[in-house]
C-alpha positions in Angstrom: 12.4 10.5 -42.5 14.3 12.1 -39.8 13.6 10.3 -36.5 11.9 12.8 -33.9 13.5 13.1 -30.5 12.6 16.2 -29.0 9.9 18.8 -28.8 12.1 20.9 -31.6 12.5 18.1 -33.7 8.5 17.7 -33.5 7.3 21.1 -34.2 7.8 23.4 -37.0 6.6 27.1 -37.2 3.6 25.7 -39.5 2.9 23.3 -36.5 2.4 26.0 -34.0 -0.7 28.2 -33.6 -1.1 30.6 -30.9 -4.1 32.0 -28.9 -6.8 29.9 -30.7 -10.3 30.2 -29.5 -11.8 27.1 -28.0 -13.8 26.4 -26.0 -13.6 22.9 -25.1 -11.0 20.0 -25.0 -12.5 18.2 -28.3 -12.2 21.8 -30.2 -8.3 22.2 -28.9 -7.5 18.5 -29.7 -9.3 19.9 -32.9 -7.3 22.7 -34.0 -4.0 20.2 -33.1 -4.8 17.6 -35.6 -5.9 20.2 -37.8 -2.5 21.6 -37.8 -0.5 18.5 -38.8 -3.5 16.6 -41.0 -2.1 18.0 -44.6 1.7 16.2 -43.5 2.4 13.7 -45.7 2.7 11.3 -43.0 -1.0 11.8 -42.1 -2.4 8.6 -44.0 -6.2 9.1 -41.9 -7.0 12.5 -40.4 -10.3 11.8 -39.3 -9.2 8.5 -38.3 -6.3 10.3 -36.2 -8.7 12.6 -34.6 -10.7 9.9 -33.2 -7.2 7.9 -31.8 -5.9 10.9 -30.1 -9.9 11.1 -28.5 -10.0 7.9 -27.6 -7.2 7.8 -26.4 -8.0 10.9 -23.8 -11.2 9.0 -23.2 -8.8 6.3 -21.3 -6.4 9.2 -19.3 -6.8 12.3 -19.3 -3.6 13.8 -20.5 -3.9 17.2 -18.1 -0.5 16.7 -16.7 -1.1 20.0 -14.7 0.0 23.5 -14.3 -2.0 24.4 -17.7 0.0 22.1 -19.9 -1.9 18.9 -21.4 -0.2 16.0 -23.5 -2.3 14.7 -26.0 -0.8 11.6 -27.9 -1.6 8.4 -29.7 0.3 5.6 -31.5 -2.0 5.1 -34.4 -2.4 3.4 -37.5 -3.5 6.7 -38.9 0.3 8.0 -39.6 3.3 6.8 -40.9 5.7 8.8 -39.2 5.6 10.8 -35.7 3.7 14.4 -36.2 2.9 16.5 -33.6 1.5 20.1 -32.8 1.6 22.9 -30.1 -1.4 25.1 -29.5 -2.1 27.7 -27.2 -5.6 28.7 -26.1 -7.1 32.0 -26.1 -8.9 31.1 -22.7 -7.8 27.6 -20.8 -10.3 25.1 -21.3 -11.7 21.9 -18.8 -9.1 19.3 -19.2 -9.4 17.4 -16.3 -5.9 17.7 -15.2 -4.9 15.9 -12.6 -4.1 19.0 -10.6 -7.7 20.4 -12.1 -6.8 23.4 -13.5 -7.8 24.3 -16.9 -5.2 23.9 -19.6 -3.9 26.7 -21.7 -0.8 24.9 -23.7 -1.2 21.3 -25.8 1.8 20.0 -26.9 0.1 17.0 -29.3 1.8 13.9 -31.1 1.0 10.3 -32.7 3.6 7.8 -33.9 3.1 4.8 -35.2 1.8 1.6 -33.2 4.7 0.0 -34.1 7.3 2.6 -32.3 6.2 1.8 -29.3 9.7 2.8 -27.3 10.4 5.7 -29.7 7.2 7.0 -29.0 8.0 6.6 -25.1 11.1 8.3 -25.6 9.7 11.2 -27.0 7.0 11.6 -24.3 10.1 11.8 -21.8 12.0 14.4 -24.0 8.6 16.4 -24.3 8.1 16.1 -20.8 11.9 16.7 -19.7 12.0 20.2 -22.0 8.9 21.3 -20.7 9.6 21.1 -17.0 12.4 23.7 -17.2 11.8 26.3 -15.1 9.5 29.2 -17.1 9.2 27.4 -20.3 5.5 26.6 -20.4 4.7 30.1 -19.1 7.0 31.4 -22.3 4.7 28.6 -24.8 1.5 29.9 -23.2 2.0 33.2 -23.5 4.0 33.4 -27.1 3.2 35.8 -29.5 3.6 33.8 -32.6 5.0 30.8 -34.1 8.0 32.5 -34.7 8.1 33.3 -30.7 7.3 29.6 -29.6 10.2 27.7 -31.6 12.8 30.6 -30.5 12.1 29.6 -26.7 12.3 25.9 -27.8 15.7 27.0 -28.8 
């Protein structure tokens, strides 16, 4: 398996889905596992649902500015997997700048890949603070539209 290091390495246009209708943080987390539960490297999705909740349950991962991180090293996968969804109307994430969130950028790794997993967070985190690029997520079209701005 090809070791994920960035946001484009994470995502394919099958791992993208725009303007879905939620209402709540548990229904986007939803609709992100969803997306990346028939991969091959999905051993548990239920049991990845509830890691990627219970993890949120400990931090919320509302980094601000509409954008929230979801992830999880689990026991659930075999490999890293990961998702982006934007919402139809932002949703209560308990950001920490609390404003609702309108783009989730969701992964799980491992338990094992501890620093990998770490890594990737930064990368995520790095691509998304350039200037405009969660605005051009959010607002995306398509699929199609979302991995062309991820370059």
């Amino acid at each position: 398996m090809q070791t994920v290091r960035s946001l484009s390495d994470l995502l394919t246009p099958a791992r993208v889905a725009v303007h879905v209708e939620a209402t709540t943080k548990a229904e986007a987390l939803a609709a992100a596992v969803a997306l990346v539960a028939g991969d091959e490297a999905v051993r548990d999705a239920a049991r990845l649902a509830a890691d990627v909740e219970a993890r949120e349950s400990v931090l919320s991962t509302g980094v601000g500015e509409g954008l929230a991180l979801p992830h999880a090293r689990t026991s659930a996968v075999t490999a890293t997997v990961g998702a982006l969804v934007t919402l139809a109307t932002p949703v209560d994430w308990d950001a920490i700048d609390g404003a609702p969130v309108d783009l989730v950028v969701f992964f799980a790794g491992p338990e094992n890949e501890r620093g990998a997993h770490i890594r990737l967070l930064a990368a995520i985190s790095k691509t998304l603070s350039k200037p405009g690029c969660r605005r051009e997520l959010a607002e995306a079209a398509s699929a199609t539209d979302v991995m062309e701005t991820l370059g």
